[in-house]
N, C-alpha and C positions, 0 to 999 in steps of 0.2 A: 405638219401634223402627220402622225403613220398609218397605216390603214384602220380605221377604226371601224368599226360594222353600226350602224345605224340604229342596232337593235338594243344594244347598252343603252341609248338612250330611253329608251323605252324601260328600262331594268329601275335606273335611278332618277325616281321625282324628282326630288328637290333635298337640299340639307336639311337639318334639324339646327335651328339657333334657339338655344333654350339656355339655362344658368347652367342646368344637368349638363348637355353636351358639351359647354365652354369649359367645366372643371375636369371632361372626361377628357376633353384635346389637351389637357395635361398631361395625359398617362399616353399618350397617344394612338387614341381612338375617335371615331369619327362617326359621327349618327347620320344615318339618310332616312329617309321618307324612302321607299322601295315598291315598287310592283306588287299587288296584292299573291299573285302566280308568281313571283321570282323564285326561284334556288338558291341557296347560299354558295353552292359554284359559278350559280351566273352572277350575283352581286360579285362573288370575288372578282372574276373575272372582268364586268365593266369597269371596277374601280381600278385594276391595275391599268387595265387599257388606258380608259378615261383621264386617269389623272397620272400617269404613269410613276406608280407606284409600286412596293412588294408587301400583299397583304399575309398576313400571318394568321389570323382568323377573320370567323363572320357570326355573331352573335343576331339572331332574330326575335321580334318578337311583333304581335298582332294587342293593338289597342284598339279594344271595342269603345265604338260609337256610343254616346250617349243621350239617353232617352230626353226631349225636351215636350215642352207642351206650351201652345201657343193660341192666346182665346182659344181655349179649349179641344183644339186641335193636336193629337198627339202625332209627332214624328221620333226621327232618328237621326243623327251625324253614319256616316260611313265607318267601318271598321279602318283603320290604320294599318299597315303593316311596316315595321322601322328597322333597320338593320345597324349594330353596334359594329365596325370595322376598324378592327386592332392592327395595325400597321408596322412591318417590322423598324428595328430600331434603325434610326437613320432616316426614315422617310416620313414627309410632311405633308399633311393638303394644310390648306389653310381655305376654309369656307367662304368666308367672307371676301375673297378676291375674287371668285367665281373659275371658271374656266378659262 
């Protein structure tokens, strides 16, 4: 493995496995769960490290938390923040194998 900095880990949660993101790894794009503080340079950057890859863009966006209520207790989910990572032609993650 090459030198990788610790701190990418910290950059990208986890994949997104949703019907959406399985029809977007069609077009070859790749949804993560992201750092609420990421950059779209530092996602770029982890994912090439990471999975060594050449990313071509970084699409982001923040899903707010949704209002629940429970025996009449009102809470919240956490806000989301997801990043869409378009990948140039030629290169592939594949989520489901992992790391």
């Amino acid at each position: 493995m090459k030198n990788i900095d610790p701190r990418h880990y910290d950059v990208i949660v986890a994949p997104v496995i949703t019907e959406k993101a399985t029809v977007a790894s069609e077009h070859n794009k790749v949804v993560f769960k992201v750092a609420n503080k990421a950059t779209k340079p530092q996602i770029k950057e982890a994912v090439e490290k990471l999975f060594d890859v050449k990313v071509k863009s970084v699409n982001t966006l923040v899903r707010k938390g949704k209002t629940k209520v429970f025996r009449g207790n009102f809470g919240s989910q956490s806000n989301v923040k997801r990043a869409v990572v378009t990948l140039e032609e030629g290169h592939r993650i594949d989520v489901t194998t992992g790391l």
